[in-house]
Backbone bond lengths (Angstrom), bond angles and torsions (degrees), N, CA, C in turn:
res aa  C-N    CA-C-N  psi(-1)  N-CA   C-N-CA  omega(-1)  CA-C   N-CA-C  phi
1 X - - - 1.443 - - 1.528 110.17 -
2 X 1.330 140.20 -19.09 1.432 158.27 -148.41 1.336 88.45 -105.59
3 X 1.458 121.43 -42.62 1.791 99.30 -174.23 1.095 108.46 -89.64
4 X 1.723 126.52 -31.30 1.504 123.37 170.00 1.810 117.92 -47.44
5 X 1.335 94.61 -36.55 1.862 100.27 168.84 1.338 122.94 -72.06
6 X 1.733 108.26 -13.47 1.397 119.23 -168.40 1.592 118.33 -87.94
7 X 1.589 87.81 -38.54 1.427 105.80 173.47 1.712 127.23 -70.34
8 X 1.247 99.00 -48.96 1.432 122.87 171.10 1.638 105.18 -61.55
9 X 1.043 142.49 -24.62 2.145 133.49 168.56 1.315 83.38 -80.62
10 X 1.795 126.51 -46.73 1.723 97.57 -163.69 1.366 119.58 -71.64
11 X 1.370 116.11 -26.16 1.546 121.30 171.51 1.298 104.54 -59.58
12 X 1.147 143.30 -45.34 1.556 146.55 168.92 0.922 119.08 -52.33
13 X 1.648 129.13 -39.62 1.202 148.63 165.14 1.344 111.78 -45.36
14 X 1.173 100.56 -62.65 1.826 121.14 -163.87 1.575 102.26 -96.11
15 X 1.464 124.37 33.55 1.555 129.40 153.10 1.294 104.34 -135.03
16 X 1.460 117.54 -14.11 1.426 93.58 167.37 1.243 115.65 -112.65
17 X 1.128 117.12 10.04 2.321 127.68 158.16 1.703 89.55 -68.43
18 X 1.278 105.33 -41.09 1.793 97.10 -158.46 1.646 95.41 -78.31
19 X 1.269 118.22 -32.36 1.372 115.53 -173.56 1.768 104.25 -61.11
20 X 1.145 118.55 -55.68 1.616 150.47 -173.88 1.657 97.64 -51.61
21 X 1.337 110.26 -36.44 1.655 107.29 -150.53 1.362 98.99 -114.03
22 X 1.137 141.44 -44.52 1.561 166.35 -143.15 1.620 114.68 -156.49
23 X 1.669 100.13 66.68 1.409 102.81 172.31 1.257 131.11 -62.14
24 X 1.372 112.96 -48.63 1.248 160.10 170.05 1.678 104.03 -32.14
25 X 1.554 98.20 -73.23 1.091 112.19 -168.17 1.752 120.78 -74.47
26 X 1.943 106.78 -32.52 1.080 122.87 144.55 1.754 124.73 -17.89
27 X 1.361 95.99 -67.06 1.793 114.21 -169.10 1.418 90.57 -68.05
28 X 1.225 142.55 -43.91 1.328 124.00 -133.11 2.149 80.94 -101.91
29 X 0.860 92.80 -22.75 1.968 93.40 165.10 1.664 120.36 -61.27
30 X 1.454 100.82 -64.91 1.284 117.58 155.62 1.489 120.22 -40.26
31 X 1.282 125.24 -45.37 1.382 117.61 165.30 1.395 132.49 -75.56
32 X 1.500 103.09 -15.50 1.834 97.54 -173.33 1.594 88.08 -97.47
33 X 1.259 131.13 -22.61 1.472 125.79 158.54 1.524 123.59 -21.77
34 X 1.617 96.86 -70.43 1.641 121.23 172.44 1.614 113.23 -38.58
35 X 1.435 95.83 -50.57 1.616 126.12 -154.39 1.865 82.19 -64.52
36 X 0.854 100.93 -69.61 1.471 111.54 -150.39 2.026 95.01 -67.89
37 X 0.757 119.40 7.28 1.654 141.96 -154.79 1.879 98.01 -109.80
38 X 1.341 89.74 -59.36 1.879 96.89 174.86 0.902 114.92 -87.36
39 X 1.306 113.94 -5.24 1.985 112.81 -173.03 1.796 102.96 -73.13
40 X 1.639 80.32 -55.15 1.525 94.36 162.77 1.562 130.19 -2.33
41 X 1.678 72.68 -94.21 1.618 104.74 179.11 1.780 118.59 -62.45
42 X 0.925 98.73 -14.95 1.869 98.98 168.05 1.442 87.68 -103.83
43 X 1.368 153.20 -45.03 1.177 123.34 -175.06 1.676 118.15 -54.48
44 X 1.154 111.03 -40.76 1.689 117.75 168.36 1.652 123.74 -80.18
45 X 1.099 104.22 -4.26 1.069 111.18 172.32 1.947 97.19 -86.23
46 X 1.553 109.86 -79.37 1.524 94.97 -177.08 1.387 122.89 -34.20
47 X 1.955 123.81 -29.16 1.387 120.04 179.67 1.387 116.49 -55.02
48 X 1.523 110.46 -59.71 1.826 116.83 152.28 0.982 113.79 -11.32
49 X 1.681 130.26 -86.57 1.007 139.09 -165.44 1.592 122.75 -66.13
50 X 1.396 117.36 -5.84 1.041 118.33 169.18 1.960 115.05 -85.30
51 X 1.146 105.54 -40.45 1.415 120.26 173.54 1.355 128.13 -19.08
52 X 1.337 101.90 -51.71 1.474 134.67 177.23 1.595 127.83 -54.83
């Protein structure tokens, strides 16, 4: 349980150095996230709609 707690501050750690250090580069992560998030969802969405 000690390394699951250990791991989890450094992941916290190491998004908010990247947030702090690499804003820029941060956002543009955060956005292809999204991106790739709706692509998704219209890709399964047209599958739906093809069904029919």
């Amino acid at each position: 349980m000690q390394v699951k707690k250990v791991l989890t501050y450094g992941g916290i750690a190491f998004v908010a150095y990247y947030l702090l250090a690499r804003p820029a580069d941060a956002a543009d992560a955060v956005k292809g996230a999204f991106d790739t998030m709706f692509n998704a969802a219209d890709s399964l969405a047209q599958f739906v709609n093809n069904l029919s």
